[in-house]
C-alpha positions as CSV (number, residue, x, y, z in Angstrom):
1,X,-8.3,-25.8,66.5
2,X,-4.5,-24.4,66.4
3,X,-2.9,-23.0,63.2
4,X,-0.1,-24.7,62.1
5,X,1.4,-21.5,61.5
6,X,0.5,-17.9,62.6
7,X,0.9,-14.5,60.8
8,X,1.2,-11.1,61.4
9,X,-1.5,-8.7,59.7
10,X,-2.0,-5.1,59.3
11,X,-4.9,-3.6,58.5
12,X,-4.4,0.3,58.2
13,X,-5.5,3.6,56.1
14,X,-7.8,6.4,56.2
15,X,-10.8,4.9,55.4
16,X,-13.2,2.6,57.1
17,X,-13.4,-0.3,58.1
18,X,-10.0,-2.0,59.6
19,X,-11.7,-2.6,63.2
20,X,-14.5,-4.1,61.0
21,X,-11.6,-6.3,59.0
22,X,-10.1,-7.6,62.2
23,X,-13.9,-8.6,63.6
24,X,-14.9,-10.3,60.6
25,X,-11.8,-12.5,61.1
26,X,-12.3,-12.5,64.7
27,X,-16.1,-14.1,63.8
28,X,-14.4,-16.4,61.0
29,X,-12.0,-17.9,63.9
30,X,-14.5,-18.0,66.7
31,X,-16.5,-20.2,64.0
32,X,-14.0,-22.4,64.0
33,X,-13.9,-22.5,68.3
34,X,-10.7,-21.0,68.5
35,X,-9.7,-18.5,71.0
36,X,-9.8,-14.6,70.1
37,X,-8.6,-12.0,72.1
38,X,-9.0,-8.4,71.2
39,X,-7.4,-5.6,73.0
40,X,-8.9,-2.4,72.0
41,X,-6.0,0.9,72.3
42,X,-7.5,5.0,72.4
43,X,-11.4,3.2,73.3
44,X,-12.6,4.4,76.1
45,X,-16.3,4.9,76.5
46,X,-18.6,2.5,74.7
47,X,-19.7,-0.1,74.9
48,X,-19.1,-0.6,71.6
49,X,-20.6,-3.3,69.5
50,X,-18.0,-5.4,69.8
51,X,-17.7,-5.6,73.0
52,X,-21.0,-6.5,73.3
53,X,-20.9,-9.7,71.1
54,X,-17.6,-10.6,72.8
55,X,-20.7,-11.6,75.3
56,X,-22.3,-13.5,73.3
57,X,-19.7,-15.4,71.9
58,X,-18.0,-16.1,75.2
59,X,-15.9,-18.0,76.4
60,X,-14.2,-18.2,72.8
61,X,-14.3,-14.3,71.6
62,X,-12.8,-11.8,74.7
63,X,-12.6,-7.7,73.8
64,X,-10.5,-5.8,76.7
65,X,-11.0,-2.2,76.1
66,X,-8.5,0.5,77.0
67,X,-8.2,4.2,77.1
68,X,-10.1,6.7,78.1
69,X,-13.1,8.3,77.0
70,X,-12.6,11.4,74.5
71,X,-10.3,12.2,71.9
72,X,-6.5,12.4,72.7
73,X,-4.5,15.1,70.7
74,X,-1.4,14.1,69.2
75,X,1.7,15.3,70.2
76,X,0.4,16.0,73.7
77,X,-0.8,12.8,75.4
78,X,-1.4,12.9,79.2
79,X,0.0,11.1,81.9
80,X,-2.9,9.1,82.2
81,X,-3.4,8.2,78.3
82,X,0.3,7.2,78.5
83,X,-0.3,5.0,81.2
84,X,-3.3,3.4,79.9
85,X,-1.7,2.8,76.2
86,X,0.8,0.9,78.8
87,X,-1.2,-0.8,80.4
88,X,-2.7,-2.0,77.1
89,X,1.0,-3.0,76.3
90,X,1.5,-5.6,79.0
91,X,-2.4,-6.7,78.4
92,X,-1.2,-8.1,74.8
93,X,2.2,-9.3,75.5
94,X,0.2,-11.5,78.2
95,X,-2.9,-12.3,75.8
96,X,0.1,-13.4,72.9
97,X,2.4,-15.4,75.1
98,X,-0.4,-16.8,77.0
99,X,-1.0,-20.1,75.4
100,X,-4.7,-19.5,75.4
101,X,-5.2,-17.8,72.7
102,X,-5.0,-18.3,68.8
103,X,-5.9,-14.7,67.2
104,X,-5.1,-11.7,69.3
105,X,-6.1,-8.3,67.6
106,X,-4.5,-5.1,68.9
107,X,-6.6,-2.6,68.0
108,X,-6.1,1.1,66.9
109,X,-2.3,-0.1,67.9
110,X,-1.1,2.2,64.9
111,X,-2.5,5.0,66.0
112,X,-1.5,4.5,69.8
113,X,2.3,4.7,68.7
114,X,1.8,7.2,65.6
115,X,0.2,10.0,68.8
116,X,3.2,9.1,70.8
117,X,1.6,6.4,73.5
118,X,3.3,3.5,72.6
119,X,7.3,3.2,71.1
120,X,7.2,1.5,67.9
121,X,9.8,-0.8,69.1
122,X,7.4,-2.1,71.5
123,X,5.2,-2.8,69.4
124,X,8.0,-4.8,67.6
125,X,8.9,-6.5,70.1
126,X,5.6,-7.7,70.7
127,X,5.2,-9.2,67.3
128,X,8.8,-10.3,67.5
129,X,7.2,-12.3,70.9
130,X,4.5,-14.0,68.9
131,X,4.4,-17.5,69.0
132,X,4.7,-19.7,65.9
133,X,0.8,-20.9,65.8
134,X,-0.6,-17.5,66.5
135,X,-2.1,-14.9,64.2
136,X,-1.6,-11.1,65.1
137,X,-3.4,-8.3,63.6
138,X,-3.0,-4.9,64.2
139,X,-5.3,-1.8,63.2
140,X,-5.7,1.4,63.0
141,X,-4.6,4.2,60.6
142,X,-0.4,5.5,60.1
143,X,0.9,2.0,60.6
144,X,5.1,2.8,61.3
145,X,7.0,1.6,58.2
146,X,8.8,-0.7,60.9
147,X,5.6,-2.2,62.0
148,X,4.5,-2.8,57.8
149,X,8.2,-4.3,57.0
150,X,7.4,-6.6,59.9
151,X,3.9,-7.6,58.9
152,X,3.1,-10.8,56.9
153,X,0.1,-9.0,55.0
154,X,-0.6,-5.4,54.9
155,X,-3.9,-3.8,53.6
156,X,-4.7,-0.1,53.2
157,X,-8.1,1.2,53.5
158,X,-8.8,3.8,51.6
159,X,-11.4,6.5,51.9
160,X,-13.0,7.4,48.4
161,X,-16.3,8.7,49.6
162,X,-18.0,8.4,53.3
163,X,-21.4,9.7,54.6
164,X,-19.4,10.8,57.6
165,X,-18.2,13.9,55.5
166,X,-22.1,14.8,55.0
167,X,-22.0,15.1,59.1
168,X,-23.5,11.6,59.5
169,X,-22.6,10.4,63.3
170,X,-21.1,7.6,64.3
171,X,-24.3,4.3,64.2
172,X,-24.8,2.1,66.7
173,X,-24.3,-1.6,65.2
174,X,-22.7,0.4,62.1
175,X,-19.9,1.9,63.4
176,X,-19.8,1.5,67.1
């Protein structure tokens, strides 16, 4: 199944659940057979539950994880984080312009340019590549005000009250 026409979403804010967002949609499509791609930016380590239903929905649902593992401080990315969130760059530009895919989801893609990895007008350009009859979503929390004015649909989570605050870890098949 191919859209008749794509659009770019944005799924951002301080509170949970915008990787969730962009999976549910991801499910929705693959439902339908069409073709998701999911590049995940800043994910090293895992697996994470994603990517281990990108196995069982094969060949239709793919999840290509970057980064590396640990937590990157902003203003001072390494060498090797930069080079990674690069790498992650040319990943997605190939995943959108590929013809194989009809929902690609860049992952924590805010946050990757809002800690200095990626140049926001990358990340336009990539949307600005997208072809007509694919859907785009991006994730992750300080979307650029560039990257929102350029976005079809834009929804803020927002935290009101999260278990995480009571020192409840991250669960696995909850939250990773």
């Amino acid at each position: 199944m191919k859209l008749k026409k794509g659009y770019v979403q944005v799924y951002t804010g301080n509170g949970k659940g915008k990787t969730t967002a962009a999976l549910g949609l991801a499910l929705r499509a693959v439902g339908r057979r069409m073709m998701v791609c999911m590049i995940q930016f800043m994910k090293g380590g895992g697996p994470y539950g994603e990517q281990l239903s990108a196995a069982v929905l094969a060949p239709f649902f793919t999840v290509v994880q970057t980064g590396r593992k640990g937590w990157i401080r902003k203003g001072s990315p390494t060498p090797e984080d930069i080079r990674l969130a690069r790498e992650a760059l040319i990943i997605s530009r190939e995943a959108l312009i590929g013809s194989r895919y009809d929902l690609v989801i860049l992952d924590e893609i805010n946050n990757a340019v809002h800690y200095g990895l990626v140049p926001v007008e990358e990340v336009l350009a990539i949307i600005d590549l997208k072809p007509h009859t694919v859907e785009l979503v991006l994730t992750g929390r300080y979307a650029h005000e560039k990257i929102i004015e350029a976005a079809d649909l834009v929804t803020e989570m927002r935290e009101i009250k999260h278990y995480y605050r009571k020192g409840v870890p991250a669960r696995e098949g909850i939250e990773k």
